[in-house]
N, C-alpha and C positions, 0 to 999 in steps of 0.2 A: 799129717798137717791139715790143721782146718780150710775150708774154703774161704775166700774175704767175704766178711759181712759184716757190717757196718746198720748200727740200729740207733736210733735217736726216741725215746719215749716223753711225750709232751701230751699237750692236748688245743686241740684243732681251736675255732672263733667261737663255736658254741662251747666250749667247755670237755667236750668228750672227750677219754682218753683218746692216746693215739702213738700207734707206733708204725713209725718209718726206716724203711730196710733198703739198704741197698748193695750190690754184691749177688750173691746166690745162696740158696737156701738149701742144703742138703742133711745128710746125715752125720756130716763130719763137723756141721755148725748149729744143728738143730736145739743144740739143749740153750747156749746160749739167746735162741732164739725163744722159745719156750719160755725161759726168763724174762725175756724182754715182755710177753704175752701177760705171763703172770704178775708181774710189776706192775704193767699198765694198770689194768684192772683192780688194784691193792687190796684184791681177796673180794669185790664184790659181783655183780650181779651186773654191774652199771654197762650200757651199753659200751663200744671201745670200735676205734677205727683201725686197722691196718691198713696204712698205704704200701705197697708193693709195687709201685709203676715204676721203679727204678732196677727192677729184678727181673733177670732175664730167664733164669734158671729156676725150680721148684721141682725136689722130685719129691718119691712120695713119701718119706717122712715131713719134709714141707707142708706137705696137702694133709695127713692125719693130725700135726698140730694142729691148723686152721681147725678141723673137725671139733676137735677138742676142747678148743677155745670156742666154738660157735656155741657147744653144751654148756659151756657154762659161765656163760655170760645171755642178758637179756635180749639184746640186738650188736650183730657184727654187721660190720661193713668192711669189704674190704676193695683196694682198689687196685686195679692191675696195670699192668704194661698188656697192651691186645696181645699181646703171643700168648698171654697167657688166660685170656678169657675162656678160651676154649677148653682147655684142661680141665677146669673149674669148674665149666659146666657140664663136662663130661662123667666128673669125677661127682655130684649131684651137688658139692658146695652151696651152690647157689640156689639150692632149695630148702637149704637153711639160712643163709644169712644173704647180704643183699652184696653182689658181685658187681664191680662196676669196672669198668676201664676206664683207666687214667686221661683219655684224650676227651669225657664224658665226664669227669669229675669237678665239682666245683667247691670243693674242701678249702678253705684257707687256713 
């Protein structure tokens, strides 16, 4: 049985995609997630937001998507819940694409 996750794909004030997760991110909901990633972006290059500050949980097929999407696309941003900055930055994320915590975000 999958884990709950719940994704909404829109795009933010300036126009950028953006996809909103909430739930947890694992290997039991990853492909749906993946989906939502590839959707946003509609096969291009274009920059794209992940909000994540609703997401308390990420393992690591969570974090190898992100990867994935940071290659191939122009500019990521994604934004977290702080529990989970530190993963991120662990994991080198954030030295590809731009990591921000949600309590730091000013997306609308």
């Amino acid at each position: 049985m999958a884990t709950p996750l719940y994704l909404i794909t829109d795009r933010g004030a300036d126009g950028t995609a953006r996809v909103t997760a909430t739930g947890e991110i694992d290997l039991s909901n990853i492909k749906t997630f993946t989906r939502a990633l590839t959707a946003a972006g509609e096969g291009t290059r274009r920059p794209i937001t992940i909000d994540l500050s609703a997401v308390r949980y990420l393992d690591s097929a969570g974090i190898n998507a992100l990867f994935d999407h940071a290659d191939a696309v122009d500019h990521l941003r994604v934004i977290v819940h702080p529990l989970l900055i530190r993963v991120l930055t662990i994991s080198g994320l954030s030295k590809i694409a731009t990591v921000e915590s949600a309590t730091a975000s000013t997306d609308g």
